[in-house]
VOBA-1610 file (N, C-alpha, C; in pm, whole numbers, padded with zeros to 5 digits, always signed):
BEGIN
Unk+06592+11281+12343Unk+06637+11263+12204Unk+06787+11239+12200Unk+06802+11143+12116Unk+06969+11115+12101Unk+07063+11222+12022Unk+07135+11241+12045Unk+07221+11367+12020Unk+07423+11289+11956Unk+07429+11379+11873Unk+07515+11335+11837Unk+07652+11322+11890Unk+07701+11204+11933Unk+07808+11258+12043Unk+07915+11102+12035Unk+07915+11083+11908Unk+08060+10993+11867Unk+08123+11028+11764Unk+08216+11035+11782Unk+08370+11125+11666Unk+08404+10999+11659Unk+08465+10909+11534Unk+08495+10787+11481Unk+08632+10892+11388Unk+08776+10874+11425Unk+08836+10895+11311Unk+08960+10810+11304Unk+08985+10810+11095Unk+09079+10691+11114Unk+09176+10751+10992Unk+09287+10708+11026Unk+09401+10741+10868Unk+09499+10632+10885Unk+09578+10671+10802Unk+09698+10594+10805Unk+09802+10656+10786Unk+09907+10657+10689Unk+10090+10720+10623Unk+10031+10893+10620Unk+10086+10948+10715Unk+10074+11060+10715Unk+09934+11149+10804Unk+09900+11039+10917Unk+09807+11087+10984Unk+09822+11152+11096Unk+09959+11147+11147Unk+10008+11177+11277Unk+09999+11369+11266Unk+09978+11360+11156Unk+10036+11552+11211Unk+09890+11589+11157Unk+09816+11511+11136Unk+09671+11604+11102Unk+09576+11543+11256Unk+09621+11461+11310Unk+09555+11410+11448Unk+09599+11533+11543Unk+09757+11570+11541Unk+09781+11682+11672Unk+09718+11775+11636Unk+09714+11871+11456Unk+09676+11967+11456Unk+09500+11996+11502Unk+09426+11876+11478Unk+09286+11807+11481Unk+09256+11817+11658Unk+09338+11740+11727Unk+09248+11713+11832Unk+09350+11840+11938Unk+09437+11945+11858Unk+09483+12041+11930Unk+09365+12169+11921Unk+09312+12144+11852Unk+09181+12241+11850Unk+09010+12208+11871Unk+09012+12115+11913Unk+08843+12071+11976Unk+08827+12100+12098Unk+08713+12139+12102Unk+08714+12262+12241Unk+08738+12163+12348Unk+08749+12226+12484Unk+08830+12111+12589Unk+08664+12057+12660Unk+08579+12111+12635Unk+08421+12065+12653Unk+08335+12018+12569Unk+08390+11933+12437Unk+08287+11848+12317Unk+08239+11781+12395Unk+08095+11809+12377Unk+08000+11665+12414Unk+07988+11588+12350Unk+08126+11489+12330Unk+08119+11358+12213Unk+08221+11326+12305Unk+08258+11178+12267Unk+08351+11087+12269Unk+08462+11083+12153Unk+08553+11092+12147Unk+08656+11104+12017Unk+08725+10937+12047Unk+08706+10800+11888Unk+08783+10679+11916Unk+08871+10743+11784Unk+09006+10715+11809Unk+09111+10701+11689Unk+09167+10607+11662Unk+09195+10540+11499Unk+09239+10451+11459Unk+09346+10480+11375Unk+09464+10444+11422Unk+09575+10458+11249Unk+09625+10299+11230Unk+09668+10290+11097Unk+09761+10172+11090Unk+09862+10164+11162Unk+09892+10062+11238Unk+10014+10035+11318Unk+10070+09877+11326Unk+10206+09886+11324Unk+10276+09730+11328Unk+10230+09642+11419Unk+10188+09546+11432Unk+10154+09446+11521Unk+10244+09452+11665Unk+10352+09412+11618Unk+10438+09413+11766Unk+10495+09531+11831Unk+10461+09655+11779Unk+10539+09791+11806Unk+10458+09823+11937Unk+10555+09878+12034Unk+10474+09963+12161Unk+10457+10102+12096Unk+10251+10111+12127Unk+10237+10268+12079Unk+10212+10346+12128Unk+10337+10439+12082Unk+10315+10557+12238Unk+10226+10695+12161Unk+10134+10642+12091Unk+10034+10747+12038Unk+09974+10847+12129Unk+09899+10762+12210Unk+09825+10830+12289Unk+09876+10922+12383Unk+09995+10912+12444Unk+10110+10993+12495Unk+10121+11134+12414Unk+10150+11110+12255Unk+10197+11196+12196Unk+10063+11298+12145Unk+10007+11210+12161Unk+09847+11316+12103Unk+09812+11405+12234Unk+09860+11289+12349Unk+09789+11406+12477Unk+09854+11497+12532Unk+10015+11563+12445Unk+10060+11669+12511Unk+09968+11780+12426Unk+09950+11791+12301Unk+09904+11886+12238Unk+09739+11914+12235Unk+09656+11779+12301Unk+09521+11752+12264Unk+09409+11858+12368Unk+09337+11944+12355Unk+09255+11979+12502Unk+09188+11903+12593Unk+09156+11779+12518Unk+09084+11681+12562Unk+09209+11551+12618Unk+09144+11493+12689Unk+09206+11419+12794Unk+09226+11273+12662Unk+09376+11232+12665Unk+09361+11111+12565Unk+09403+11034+12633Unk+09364+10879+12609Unk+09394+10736+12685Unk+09353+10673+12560Unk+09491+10553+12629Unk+09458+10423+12544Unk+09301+10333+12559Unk+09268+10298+12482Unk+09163+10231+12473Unk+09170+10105+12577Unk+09041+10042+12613Unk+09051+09953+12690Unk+08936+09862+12682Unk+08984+09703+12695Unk+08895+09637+12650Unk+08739+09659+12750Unk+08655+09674+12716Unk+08523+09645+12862Unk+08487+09781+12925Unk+08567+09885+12836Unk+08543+10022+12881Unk+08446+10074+12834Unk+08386+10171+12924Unk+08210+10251+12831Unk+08318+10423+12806Unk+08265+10375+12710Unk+08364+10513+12644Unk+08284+10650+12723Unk+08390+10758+12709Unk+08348+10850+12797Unk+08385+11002+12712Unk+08237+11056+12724Unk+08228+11183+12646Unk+08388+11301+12700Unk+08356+11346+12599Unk+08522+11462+12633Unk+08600+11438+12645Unk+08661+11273+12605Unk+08784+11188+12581Unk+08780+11177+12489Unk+08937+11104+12479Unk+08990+11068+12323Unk+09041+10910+12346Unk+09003+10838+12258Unk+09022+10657+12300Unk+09115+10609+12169Unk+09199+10602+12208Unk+09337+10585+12093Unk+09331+10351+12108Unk+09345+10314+11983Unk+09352+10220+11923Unk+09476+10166+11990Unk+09534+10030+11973Unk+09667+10022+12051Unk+09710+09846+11905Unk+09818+09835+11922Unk+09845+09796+11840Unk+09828+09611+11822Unk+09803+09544+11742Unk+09724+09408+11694Unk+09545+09397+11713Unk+09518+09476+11765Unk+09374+09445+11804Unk+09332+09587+11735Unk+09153+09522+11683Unk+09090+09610+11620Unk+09005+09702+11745Unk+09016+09826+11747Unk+08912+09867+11826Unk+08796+09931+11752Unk+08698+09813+11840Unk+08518+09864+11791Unk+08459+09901+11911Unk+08327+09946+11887Unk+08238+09980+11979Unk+08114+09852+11968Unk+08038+09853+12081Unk+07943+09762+12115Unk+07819+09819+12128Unk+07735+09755+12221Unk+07625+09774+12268Unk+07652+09831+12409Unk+07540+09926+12425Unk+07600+09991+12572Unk+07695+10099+12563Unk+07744+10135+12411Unk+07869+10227+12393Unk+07974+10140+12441Unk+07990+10018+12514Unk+08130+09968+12532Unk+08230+09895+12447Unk+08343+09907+12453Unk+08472+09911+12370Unk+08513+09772+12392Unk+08558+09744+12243Unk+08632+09646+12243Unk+08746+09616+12178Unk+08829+09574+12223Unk+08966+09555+12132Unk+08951+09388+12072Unk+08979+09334+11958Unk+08949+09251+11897Unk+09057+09214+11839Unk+09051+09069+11863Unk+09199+09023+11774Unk+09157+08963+11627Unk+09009+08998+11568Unk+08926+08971+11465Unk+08982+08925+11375Unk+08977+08913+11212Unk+09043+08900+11144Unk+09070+09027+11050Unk+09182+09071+11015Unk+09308+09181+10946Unk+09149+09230+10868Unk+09146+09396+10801Unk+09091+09431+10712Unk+09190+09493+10637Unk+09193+09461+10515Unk+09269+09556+10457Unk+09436+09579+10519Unk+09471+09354+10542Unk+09592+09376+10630Unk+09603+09448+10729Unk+09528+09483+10787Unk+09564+09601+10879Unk+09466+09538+11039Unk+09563+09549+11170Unk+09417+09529+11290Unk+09534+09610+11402Unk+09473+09745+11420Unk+09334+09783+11438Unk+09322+09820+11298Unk+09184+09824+11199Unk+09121+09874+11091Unk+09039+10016+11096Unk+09056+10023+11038Unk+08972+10203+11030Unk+08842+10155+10964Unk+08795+10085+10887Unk+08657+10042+10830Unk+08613+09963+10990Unk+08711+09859+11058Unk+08617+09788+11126Unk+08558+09872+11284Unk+08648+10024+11276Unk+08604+10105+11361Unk+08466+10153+11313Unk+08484+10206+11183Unk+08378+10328+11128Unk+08268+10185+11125Unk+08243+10054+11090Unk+08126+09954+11051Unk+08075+09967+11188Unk+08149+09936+11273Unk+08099+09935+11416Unk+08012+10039+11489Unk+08088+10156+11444Unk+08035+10282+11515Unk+07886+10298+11440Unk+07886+10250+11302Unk+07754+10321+11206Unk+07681+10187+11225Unk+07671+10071+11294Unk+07548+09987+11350Unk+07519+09974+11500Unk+07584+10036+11644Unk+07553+10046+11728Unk+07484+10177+11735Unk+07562+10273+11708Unk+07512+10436+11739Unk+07483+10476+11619Unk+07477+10434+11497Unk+07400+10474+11394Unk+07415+10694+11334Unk+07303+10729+11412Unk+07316+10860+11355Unk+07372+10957+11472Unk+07431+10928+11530Unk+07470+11003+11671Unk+07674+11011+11630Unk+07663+10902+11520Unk+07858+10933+11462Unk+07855+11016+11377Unk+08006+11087+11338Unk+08066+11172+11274Unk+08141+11092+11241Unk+08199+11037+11115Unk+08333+11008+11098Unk+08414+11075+11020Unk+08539+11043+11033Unk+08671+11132+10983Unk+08755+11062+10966Unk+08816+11092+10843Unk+08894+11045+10706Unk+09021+11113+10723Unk+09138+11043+10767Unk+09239+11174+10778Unk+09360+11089+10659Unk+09477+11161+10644Unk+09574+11101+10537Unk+09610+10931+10545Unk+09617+10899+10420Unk+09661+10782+10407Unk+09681+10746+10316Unk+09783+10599+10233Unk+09729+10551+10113Unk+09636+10473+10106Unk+09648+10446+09958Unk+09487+10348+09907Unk+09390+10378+09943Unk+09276+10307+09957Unk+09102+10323+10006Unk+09091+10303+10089Unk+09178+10272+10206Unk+09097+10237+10377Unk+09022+10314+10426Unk+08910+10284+10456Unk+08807+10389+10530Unk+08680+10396+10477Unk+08739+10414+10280Unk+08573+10423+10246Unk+08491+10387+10254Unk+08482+10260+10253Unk+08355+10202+10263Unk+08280+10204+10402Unk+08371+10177+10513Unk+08325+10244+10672Unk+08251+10365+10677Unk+08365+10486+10585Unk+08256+10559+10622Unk+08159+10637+10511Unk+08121+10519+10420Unk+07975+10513+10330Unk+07908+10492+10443Unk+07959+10359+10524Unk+07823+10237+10612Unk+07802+10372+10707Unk+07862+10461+10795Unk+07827+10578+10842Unk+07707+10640+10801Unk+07743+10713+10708Unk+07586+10779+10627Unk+07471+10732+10627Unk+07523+10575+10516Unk+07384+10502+10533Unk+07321+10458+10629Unk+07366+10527+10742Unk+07286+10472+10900Unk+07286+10582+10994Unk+07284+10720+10877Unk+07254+10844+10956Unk+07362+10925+10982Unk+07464+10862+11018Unk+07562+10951+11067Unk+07649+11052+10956Unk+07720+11173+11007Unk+07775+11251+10916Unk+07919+11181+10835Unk+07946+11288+10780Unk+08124+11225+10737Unk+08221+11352+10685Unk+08317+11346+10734Unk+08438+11453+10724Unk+08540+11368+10668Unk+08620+11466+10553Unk+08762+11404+10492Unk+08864+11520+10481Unk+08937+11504+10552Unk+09069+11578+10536Unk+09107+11629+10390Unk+09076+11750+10339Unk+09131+11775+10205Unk+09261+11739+10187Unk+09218+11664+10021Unk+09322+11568+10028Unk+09443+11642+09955Unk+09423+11760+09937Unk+09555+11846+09913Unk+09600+11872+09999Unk+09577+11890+10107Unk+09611+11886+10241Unk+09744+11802+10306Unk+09647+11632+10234Unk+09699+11509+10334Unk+09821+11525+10263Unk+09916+11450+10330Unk+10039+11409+10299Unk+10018+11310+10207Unk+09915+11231+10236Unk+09910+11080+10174Unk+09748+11057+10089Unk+09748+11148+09987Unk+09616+11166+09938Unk+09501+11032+09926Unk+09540+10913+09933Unk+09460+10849+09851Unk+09323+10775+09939Unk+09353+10780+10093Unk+09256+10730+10161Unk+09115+10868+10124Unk+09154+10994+10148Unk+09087+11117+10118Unk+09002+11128+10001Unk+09095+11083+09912Unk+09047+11083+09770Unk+08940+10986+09751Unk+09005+10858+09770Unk+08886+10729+09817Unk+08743+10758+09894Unk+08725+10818+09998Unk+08638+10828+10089Unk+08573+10941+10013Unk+08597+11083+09972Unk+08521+11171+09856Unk+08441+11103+09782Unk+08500+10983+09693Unk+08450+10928+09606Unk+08308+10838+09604Unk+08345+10786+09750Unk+08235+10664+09825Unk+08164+10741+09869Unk+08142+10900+09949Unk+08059+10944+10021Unk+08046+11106+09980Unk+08063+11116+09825Unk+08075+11256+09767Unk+07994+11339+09865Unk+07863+11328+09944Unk+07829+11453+10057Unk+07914+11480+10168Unk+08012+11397+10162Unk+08146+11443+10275Unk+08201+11531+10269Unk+08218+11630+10356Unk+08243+11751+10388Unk+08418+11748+10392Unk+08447+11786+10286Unk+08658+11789+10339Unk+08644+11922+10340Unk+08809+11913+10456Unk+08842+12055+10487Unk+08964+12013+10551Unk+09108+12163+10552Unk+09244+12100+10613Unk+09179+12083+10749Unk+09276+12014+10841Unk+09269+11957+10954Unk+09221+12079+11073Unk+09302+12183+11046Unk+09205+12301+11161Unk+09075+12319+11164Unk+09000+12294+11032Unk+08915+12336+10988Unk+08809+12254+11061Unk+08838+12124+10996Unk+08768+11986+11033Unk+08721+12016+11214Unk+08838+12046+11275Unk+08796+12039+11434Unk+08691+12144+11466Unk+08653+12241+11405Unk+08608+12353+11420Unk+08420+12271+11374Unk+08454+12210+11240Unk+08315+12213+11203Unk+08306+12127+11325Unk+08304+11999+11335Unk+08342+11882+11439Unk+08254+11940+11594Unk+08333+12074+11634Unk+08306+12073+11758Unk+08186+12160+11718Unk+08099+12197+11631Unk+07985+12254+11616Unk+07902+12158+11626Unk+07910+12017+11520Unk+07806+11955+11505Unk+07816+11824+11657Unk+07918+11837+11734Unk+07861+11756+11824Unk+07778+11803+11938Unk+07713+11675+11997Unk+07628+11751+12068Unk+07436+11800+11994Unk+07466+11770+11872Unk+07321+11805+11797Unk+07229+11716+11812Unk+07073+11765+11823Unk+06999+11652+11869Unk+07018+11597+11692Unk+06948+11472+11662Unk+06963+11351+11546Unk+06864+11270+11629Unk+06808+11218+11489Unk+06730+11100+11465Unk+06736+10958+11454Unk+06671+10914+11521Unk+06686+10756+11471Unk+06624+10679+11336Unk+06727+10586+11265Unk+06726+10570+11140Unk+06686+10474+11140Unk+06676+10366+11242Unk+06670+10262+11287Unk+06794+10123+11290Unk+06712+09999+11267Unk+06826+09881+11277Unk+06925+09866+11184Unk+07052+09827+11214Unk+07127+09750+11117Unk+07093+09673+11022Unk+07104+09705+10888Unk+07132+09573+10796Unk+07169+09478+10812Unk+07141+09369+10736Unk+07184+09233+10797Unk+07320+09209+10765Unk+07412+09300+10682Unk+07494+09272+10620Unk+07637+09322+10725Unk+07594+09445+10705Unk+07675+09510+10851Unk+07697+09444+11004Unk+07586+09425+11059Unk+07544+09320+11111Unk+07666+09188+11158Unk+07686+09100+11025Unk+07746+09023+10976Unk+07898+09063+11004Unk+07958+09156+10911Unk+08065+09192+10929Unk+08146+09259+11088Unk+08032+09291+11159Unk+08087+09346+11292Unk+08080+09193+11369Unk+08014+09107+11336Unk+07990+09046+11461Unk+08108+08927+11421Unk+08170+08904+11313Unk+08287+08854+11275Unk+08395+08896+11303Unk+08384+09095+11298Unk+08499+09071+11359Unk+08525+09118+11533Unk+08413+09122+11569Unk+08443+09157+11711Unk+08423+08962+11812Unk+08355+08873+11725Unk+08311+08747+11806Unk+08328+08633+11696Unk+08391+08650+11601Unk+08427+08512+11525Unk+08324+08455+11481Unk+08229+08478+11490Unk+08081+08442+11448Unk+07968+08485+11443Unk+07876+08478+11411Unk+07702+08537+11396Unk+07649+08461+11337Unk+07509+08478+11380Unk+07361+08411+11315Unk+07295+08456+11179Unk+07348+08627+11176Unk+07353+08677+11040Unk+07387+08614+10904Unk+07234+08624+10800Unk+07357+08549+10647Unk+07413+08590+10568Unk+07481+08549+10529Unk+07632+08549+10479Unk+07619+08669+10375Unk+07712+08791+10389Unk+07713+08862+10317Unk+07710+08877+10152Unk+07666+09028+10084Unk+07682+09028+09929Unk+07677+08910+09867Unk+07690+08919+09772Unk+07693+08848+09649Unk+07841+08754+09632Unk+07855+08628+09591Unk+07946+08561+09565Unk+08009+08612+09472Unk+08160+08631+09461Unk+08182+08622+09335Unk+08343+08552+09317Unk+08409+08519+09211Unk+08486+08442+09195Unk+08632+08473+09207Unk+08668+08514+09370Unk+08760+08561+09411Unk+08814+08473+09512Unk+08994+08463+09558Unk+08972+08396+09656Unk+09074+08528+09758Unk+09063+08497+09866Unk+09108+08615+09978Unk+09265+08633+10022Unk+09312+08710+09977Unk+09429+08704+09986Unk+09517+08653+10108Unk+09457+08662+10234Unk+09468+08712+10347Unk+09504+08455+10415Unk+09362+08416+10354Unk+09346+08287+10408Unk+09330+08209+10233Unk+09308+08250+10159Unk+09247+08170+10030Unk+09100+08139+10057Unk+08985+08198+10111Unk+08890+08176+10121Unk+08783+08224+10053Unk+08681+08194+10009Unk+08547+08232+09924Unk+08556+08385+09965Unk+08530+08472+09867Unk+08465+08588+09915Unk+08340+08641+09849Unk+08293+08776+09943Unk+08197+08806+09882Unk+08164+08915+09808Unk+08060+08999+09726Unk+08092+09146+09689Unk+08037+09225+09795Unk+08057+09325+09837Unk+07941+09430+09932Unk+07953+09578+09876Unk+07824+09622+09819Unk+07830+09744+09829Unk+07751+09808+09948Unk+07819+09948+09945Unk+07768+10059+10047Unk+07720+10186+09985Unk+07630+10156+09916Unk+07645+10350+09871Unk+07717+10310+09741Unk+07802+10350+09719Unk+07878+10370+09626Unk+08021+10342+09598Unk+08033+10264+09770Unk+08200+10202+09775Unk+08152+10063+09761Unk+08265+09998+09702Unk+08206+09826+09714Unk+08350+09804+09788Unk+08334+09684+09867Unk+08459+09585+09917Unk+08387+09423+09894Unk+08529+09401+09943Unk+08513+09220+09971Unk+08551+09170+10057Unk+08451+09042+10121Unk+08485+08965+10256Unk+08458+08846+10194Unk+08599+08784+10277Unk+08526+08621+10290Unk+08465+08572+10398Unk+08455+08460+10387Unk+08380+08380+10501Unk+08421+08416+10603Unk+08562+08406+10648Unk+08597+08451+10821Unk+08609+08584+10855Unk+08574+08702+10731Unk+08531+08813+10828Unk+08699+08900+10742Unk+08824+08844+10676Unk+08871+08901+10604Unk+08802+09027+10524Unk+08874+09100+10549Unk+08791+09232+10448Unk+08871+09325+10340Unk+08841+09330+10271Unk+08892+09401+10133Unk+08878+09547+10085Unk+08933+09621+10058Unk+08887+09699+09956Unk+08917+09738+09829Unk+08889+09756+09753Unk+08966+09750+09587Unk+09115+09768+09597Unk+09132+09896+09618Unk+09302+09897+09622Unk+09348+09814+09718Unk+09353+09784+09797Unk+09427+09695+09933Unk+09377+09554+09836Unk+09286+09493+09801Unk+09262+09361+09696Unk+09427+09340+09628Unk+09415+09471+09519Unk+09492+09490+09448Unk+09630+09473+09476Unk+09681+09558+09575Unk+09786+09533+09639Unk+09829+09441+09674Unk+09797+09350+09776Unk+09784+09248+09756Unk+09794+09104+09716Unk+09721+09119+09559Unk+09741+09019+09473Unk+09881+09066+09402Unk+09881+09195+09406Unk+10047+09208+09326Unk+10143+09121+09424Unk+10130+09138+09558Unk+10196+09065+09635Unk+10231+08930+09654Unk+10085+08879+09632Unk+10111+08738+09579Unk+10197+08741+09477Unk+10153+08763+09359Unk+10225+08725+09226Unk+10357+08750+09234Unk+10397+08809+09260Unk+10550+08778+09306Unk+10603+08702+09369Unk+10546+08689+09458Unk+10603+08595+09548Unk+10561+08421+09474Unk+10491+08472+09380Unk+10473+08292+09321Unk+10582+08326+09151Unk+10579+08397+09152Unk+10680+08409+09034Unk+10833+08388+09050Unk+10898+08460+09200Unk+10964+08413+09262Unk+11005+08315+09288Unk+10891+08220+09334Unk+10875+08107+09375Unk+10904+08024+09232Unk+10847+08029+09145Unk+10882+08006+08988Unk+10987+08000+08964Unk+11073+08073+08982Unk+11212+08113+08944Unk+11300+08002+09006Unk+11273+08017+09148Unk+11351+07940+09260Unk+11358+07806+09191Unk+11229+07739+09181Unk+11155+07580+09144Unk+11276+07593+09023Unk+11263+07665+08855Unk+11327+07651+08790Unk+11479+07656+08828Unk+11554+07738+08872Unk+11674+07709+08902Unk+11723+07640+08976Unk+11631+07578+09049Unk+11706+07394+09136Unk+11676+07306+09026Unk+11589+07332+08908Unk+11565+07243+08781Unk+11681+07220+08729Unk+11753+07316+08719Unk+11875+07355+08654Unk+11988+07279+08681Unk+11984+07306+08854Unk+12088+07247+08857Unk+12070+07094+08889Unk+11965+07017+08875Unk+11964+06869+08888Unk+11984+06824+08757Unk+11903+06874+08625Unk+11965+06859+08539Unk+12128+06879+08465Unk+12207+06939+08552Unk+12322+06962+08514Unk+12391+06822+08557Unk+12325+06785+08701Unk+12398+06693+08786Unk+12362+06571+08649Unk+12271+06527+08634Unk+12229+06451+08549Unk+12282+06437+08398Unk+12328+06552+08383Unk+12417+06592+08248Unk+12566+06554+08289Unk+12615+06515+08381Unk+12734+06526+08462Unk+12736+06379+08437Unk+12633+06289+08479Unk+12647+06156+08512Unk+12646+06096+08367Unk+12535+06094+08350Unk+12537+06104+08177Unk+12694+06103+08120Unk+12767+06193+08148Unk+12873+06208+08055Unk+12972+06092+08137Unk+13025+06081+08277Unk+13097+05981+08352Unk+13086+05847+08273Unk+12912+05835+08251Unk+12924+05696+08200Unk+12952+05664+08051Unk+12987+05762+07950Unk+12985+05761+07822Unk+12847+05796+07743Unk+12725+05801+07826Unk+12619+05837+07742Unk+12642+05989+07689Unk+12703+06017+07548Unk+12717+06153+07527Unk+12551+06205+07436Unk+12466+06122+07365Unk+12340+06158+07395Unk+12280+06172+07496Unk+12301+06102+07631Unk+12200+06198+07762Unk+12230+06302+07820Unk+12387+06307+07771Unk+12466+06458+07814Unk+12405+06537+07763Unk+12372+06535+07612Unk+12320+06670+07516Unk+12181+06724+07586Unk+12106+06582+07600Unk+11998+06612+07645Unk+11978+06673+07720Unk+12012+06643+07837Unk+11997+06713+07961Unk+12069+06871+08015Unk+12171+06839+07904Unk+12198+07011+07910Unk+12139+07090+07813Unk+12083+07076+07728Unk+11936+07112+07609Unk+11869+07205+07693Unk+11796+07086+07790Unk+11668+07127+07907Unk+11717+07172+07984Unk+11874+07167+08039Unk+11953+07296+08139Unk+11910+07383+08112Unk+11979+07395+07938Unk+11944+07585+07878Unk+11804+07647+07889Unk+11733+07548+07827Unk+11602+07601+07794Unk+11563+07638+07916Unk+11567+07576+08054Unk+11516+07636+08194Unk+11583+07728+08211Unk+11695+07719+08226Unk+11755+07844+08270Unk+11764+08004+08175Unk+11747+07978+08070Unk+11688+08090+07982Unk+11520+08144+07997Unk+11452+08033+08052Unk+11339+08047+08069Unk+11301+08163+08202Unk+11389+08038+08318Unk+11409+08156+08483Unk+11467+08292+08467Unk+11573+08333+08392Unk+11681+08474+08367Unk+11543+08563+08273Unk+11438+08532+08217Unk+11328+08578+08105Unk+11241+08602+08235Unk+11167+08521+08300Unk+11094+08583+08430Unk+11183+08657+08527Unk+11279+08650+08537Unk+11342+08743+08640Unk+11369+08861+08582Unk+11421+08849+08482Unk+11495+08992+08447Unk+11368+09086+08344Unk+11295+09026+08280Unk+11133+09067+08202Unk+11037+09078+08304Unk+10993+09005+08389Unk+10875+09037+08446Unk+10871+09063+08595Unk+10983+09015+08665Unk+10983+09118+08789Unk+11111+09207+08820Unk+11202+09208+08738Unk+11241+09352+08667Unk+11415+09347+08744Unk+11400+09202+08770Unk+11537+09195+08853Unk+11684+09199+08758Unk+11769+09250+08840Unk+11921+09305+08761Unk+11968+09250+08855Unk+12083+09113+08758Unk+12217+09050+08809Unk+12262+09183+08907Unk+12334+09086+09058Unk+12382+09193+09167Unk+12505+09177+09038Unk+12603+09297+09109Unk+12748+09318+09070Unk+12836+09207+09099Unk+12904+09145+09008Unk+12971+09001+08999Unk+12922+08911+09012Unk+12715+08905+08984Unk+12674+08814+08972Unk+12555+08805+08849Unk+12640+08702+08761Unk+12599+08674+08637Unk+12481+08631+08623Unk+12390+08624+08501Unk+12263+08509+08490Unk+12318+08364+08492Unk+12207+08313+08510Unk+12169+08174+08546Unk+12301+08090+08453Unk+12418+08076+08449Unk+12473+07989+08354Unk+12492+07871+08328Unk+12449+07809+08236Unk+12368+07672+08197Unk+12501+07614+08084Unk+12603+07636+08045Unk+12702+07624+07956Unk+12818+07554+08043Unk+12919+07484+07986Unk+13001+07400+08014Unk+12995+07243+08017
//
């Protein structure tokens, strides 16, 4: 009988001190495998696994591509690549596409772990912002496996905690000592098989661990485009968390959506601003020439439509993305 013996945990802003206190107390003999995921910068060297393994009982190493993960270890994530699990229990680091901006992803760990090994995972929710995680570890449950969340009075960074409660209300939170304690009880328990993957899950792992699948095309369409590429996306619920993917395996979750698109919009409002104030000043040039040659009607004109742009750009800058002239530098001036 299969027995439960994969620990899946993931956080982000504020995960580092609930990981030492966490994997400083799991007995130095769990019959599980422990994979960890946090957000990390693309190009940064991470000396995580270093820092987890002075305090950890269990032996920690960086993850490795083609490796069969190994019970009574700890398999730390490393930075641009997503780490998932496979078939066979073997590991993969993936240069997939970003979830939730983020690779390695904490959903594309927890999706992975809850369609190979199904009811034999535990996953764990440790501090972070926004929703990363939830919906990973809904797809957990719904394929048998348990789920733990760091009380989020606890976290430093409540909102991944809060998120994941919400998506998987039978999730067990507790502070971080606590968590290792239940943790090293329930591994090791015999568990049942729930059976196959959804086709949907399915889909989403095999995008992002192989750029492709035979699987069709996830959720429901709906009229979004992806922040990430501008591509179609789709809806997916899990339980009770929904996200969004597009076609290449981009993945969403409400708040990270959100975020996001605020991101865009600035940067095109910005962009707005910029466009209008080179308006400005060609029309000035043009108001300039205008006057050289005696046309003092194309002068008026064109400095008319100076003002009006440039009153228009100083109204989006200073009204809607909230910007204040630096010190000795005036609004847009359209006069003379």
């Amino acid at each position: 009988m299969a027995r439960r013996d994969l620990i899946v945990i993931g956080g982000s802003a504020g995960a580092h001190a609930a990981l030492r206190t966490l994997l400083a107390r799991l007995p130095a003999d769990l019959p599980a495998a422990v994979l960890v995921v946090t957000h990390m910068a693309p190009g940064a060297r991470s000396a995580l696994a270093e820092m987890l393994a002075k305090e950890s009982a269990l032996p920690v190493i960086t993850a490795a591509d083609g490796e069969k993960v190994r019970p009574g270890h700890v398999h730390v994530a490393v930075p641009d690549r997503h780490l998932v699990i496979g078939a066979g229990d073997v590991l993969r680091l993936s240069a997939g596409p970003r979830e939730n901006r983020a690779r390695p992803a904490v959903d594309a760990l927890f999706r992975a772990a809850a369609r190979w090994c199904g009811s034999r995972v535990a996953g764990v929710v440790l501090s972070g912002s926004l929703d990363d995680g939830a919906a990973g570890l809904a797809a957990v449950v719904q394929h048998g496996g348990m789920a733990f969340v760091q009380e989020p009075r606890e976290a430093r960074f409540p909102g991944m905690p809060t998120a994941a409660l919400a998506a998987v209300p039978s999730a067990t939170a507790a502070p971080a000592a606590e968590l290792a304690r239940l943790i090293g009880k329930v591994a090791g328990q015999p568990v049942e098989d729930v059976g196959a993957a959804d086709e949907v899950l399915i889909w989403e792992t095999d995008m992002i661990a192989d750029g492709r699948t035979e699987a069709d095309r996830p959720g429901d369409p709906v009229a979004l485009g992806c922040p990430e590429c501008g591509g179609g996306m789709y809806r997916v619920r899990t339980g009770r968390a929904v996200h969004y993917v597009c076609h290449v395996g981009h993945s969403w979750s409400p708040g990270a959506f959100v975020a996001a698109s605020d991101d865009g919009i600035e940067t095109a409002l910005w962009t707005a601003v910029s466009a209008m104030q080179e308006k400005v000043t060609i029309l000035l040039e043009l108001a300039m020439q205008a006057e050289r040659s005696g046309d003092q009607k194309g002068r008026q004109v064109y400095r008319a439509e100076a003002d009006r742009v440039g009153r228009d750009a100083e109204l989006v800058r200073t009204r809607v993305l909230g910007d204040k002239p630096q010190s000795g530098q005036p609004p847009v001036d359209v006069a003379g």
